[in-house]
N, C-alpha and C positions, 0 to 999 in steps of 0.2 A: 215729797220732802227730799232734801238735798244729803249727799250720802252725808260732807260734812257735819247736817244739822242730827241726822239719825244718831251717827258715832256721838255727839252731846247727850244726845237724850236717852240713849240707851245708860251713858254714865248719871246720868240723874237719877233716872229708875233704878238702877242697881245700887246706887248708895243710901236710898229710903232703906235699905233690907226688910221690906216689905213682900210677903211673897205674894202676895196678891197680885204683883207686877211679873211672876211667872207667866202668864202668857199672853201679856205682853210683849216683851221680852225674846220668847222664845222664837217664832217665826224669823226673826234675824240671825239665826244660826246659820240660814241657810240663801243670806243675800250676795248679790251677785258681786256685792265690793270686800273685797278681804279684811280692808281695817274696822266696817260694819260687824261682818261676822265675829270679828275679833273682841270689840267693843261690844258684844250680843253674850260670848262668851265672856269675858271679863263681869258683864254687870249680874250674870249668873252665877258665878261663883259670888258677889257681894251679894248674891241676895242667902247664897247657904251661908254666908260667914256671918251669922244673927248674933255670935254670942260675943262679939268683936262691936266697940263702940263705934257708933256712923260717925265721920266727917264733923257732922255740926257738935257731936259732942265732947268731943276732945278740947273744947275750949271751956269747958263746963266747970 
Protein backbone atom coordinates (compact mmCIF):
# COMPACT_ATOMS: atom_id res chain seq x y z
CA UNK A 1 0.00 0.00 0.00
CA UNK A 2 1.13 3.44 -0.93
CA UNK A 3 2.27 5.68 1.97
CA UNK A 4 -0.31 8.33 0.60
CA UNK A 5 -3.03 5.66 0.84
CA UNK A 6 -1.83 4.24 4.58
CA UNK A 7 -1.76 8.12 5.85
CA UNK A 8 -5.90 7.92 4.73
CA UNK A 9 -6.56 4.93 6.21
CA UNK A 10 -4.97 5.25 9.35
CA UNK A 11 -7.26 8.48 9.59
CA UNK A 12 -10.29 6.39 8.92
CA UNK A 13 -9.46 3.91 11.59
CA UNK A 14 -8.89 6.50 14.17
CA UNK A 15 -12.07 8.28 13.73
CA UNK A 16 -14.29 4.95 14.13
CA UNK A 17 -12.75 5.53 17.99
CA UNK A 18 -13.03 1.99 18.00
CA UNK A 19 -10.34 0.39 19.98
CA UNK A 20 -10.46 -2.54 18.42
CA UNK A 21 -8.47 -0.75 15.59
CA UNK A 22 -5.52 -0.52 18.32
CA UNK A 23 -3.56 -2.86 16.74
CA UNK A 24 -4.22 -2.15 13.76
CA UNK A 25 -3.16 1.00 14.10
CA UNK A 26 -0.28 0.45 16.08
CA UNK A 27 2.65 -1.06 13.85
CA UNK A 28 2.59 2.29 11.90
CA UNK A 29 4.25 4.08 14.64
CA UNK A 30 7.17 2.71 13.61
CA UNK A 31 7.02 3.25 9.47
CA UNK A 32 9.68 4.34 7.49
CA UNK A 33 7.60 7.63 6.23
CA UNK A 34 7.23 10.28 8.82
CA UNK A 35 3.80 11.60 7.84
CA UNK A 36 2.68 7.64 8.24
CA UNK A 37 3.89 7.57 11.56
CA UNK A 38 2.52 10.70 12.30
CA UNK A 39 -0.98 9.80 10.82
CA UNK A 40 -0.47 6.26 13.14
CA UNK A 41 0.05 8.63 16.08
CA UNK A 42 -2.80 11.05 15.33
CA UNK A 43 -5.48 8.17 14.79
CA UNK A 44 -4.24 6.89 18.39
CA UNK A 45 -4.87 9.57 20.12
CA UNK A 46 -8.76 9.59 18.19
CA UNK A 47 -9.07 6.25 19.33
CA UNK A 48 -8.39 7.40 23.30
CA UNK A 49 -10.42 10.47 22.65
CA UNK A 50 -13.92 7.97 23.06
CA UNK A 51 -15.69 10.48 25.14
CA UNK A 52 -15.48 13.22 22.26
CA UNK A 53 -18.20 12.77 19.51
CA UNK A 54 -16.78 11.04 15.99
CA UNK A 55 -16.92 13.21 12.75
CA UNK A 56 -20.07 11.62 11.49
CA UNK A 57 -21.79 12.75 14.58
CA UNK A 58 -21.64 16.14 14.81
CA UNK A 59 -24.25 16.53 12.18
CA UNK A 60 -26.69 14.52 14.30
Amino acid sequence: MTAPLLEHALGILGSTRDPDAYPMIEPYRQHPVDYVREAAVMALADLSAQNTPAVTDRNS
